[in-house]
N, C-alpha and C positions, 0 to 999 in steps of 0.2 A: 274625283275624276271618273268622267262614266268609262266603264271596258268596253271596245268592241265586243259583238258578238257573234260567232262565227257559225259557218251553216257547210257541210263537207258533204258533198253532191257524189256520188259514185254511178258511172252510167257504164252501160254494157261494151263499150271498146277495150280496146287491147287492153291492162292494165300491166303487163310485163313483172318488170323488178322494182316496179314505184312501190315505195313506202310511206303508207298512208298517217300524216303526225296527226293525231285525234287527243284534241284536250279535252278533260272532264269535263268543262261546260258547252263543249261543240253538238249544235244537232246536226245530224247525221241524215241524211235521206239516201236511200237506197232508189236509181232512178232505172226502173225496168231492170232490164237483165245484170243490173249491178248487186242485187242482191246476194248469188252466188261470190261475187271476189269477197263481200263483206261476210260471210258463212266462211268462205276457206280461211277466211282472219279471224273467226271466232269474233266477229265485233257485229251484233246488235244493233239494226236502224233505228232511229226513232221517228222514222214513216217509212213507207213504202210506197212510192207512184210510179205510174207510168200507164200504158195501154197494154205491155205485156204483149206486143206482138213479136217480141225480141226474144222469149223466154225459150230455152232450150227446152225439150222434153222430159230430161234428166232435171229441169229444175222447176217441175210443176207440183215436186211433194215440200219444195222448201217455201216457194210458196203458201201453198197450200196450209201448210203450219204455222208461217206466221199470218195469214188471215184467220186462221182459227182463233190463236192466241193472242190477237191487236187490233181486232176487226175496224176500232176506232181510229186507226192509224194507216189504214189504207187508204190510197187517194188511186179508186180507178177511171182512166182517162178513155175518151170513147177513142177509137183510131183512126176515124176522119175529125181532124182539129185543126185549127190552126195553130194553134202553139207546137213545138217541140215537146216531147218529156222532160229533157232538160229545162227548154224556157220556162214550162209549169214548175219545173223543182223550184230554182231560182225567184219565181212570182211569191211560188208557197216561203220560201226564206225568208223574201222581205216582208210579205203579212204576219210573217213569227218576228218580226224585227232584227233580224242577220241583216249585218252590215261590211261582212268580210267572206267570201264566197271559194271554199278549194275545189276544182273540179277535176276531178280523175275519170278515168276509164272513155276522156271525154274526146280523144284527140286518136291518132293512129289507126282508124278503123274506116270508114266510110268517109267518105274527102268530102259530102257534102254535110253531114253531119259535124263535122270537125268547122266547117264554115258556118255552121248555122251557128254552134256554140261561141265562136268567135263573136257574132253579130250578137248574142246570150249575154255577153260579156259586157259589150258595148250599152245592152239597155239594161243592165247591174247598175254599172257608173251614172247612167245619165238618171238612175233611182236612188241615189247618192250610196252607191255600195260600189266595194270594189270586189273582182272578180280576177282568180290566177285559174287557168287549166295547167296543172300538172302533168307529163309523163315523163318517169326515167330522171334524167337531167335534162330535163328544159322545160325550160316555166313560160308563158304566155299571159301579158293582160295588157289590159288596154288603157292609155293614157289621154285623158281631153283636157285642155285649157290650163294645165297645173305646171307644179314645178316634181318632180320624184328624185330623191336625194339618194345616192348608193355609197356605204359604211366602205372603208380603207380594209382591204384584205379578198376583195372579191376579185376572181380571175374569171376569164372563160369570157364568150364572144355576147356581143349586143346585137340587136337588128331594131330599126323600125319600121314600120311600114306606114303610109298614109292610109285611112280608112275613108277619106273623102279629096275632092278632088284636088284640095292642098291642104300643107300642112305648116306650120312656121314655127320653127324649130331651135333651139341653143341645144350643145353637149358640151357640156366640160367636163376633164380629167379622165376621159376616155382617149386611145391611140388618137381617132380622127375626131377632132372637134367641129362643131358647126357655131356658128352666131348669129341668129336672125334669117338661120337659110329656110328656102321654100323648097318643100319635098312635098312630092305628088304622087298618086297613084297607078301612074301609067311608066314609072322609072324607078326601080328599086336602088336608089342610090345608097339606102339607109343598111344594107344587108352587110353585115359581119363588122361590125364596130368592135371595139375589145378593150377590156375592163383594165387598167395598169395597179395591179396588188395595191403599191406604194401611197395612191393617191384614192382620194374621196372624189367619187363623180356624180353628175347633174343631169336633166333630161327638164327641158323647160317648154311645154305646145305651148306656145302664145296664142296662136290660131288654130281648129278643129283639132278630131282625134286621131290616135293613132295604134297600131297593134308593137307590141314589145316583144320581143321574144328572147329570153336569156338562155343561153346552155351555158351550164356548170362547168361543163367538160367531165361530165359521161357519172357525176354520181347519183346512184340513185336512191339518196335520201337528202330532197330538199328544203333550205331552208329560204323565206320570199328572201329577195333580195330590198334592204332600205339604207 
């Protein structure tokens, strides 16, 4: 059975008390000013991108180092683009064949940046990869056309939101269930649903995508939720 293989994105936002889970076979990209949280963790990119317009003063010797020392391993972006730094990380993922996407550093900092990653997310999945932006205790990814199954023992709140102008939706074994309902994007009726320990729950889009949003309830080392 083939493994997934996973690609852990680290961009210059907040990154707080999030604890980053890096497996042996994860590649890692350092995305612009994300380079410094992966230096204060002692952890080693195995690329570095972005335009670098993000890069503190104080981090222009760490840089500077690992282009000495990886020059093959740098991907520098011009800073009029149309992509994101992020969006390029995640393109660069799927051309390595990552097919499971963690995004850190990628949420809490600049609201349009955190939306564009959102929309980042969206074209993971529709490149048949799935994408989680982690911060803290709360996890975000984006669900289209599928069913997503959640393991008995998970507490803490649900949201969905619609990403297109509807969305048709099941939840079972969550507080408030749905069956075949339409949620849209102009009524966030999907906001603060909640996990019951005891039971195995469901998340079924029949029709278009949608944005997920779990909090743990406040820990900050996660694990996805399936």
């Amino acid at each position: 059975m083939e493994t997934e293989k996973r690609c852990i994105l680290v961009g210059a936002g907040p990154l707080g008390e999030t604890a980053i889970d890096r497996l042996p076979d994860d590649i890692v990209i350092a995305v612009d000013g994300g380079l410094k949280y992966l230096a204060d963790l002692g952890m080693l990119p195995d690329y570095l991108l972005g335009d670098f317009d993000s890069l503190e003063e104080s981090q222009y010797p760490l840089y500077e180092e690992y282009r000495r020392e990886r020059p093959d391993r740098v991907i520098r972006l011009p800073v009029e683009k149309d992509d994101t730094d992020m969006h390029a990380a995640v393109k660069k993922g799927l051309e390595l064949g990552c097919t499971k996407f963690l995004l850190y550093g990628a949420a809490g900092g600049r609201i349009d940046h955190t939306i564009a990653n959102i929309q980042t997310m969206l074209y993971a999945r529709r490149h048949g990869a799935e994408a989680y932006m982690i911060e803290g205790g709360t996890m975000l990814f984006v669900l289209e056309k599928e069913t997503r199954r959640f393991r008995r023992g998970l507490g803490g709140l649900f949201s969905l939101f619609s990403l297109e102008g509807r969305c048709r939706v099941s939840i079972e074994g969550m507080r408030y269930p749905l069956q075949d309902a339409v949620i849209t994007n102009d009524f966030p009726i999907g906001t603060s649903n909640e996990f019951i320990p005891e039971k195995e729950a469901s998340v079924t889009l029949k029709e278009g995508s949608a944005l997920a949003v779990y909090i743990s309830g406040g820990e900050a080392k996660h694990r996805i939720p399936d």
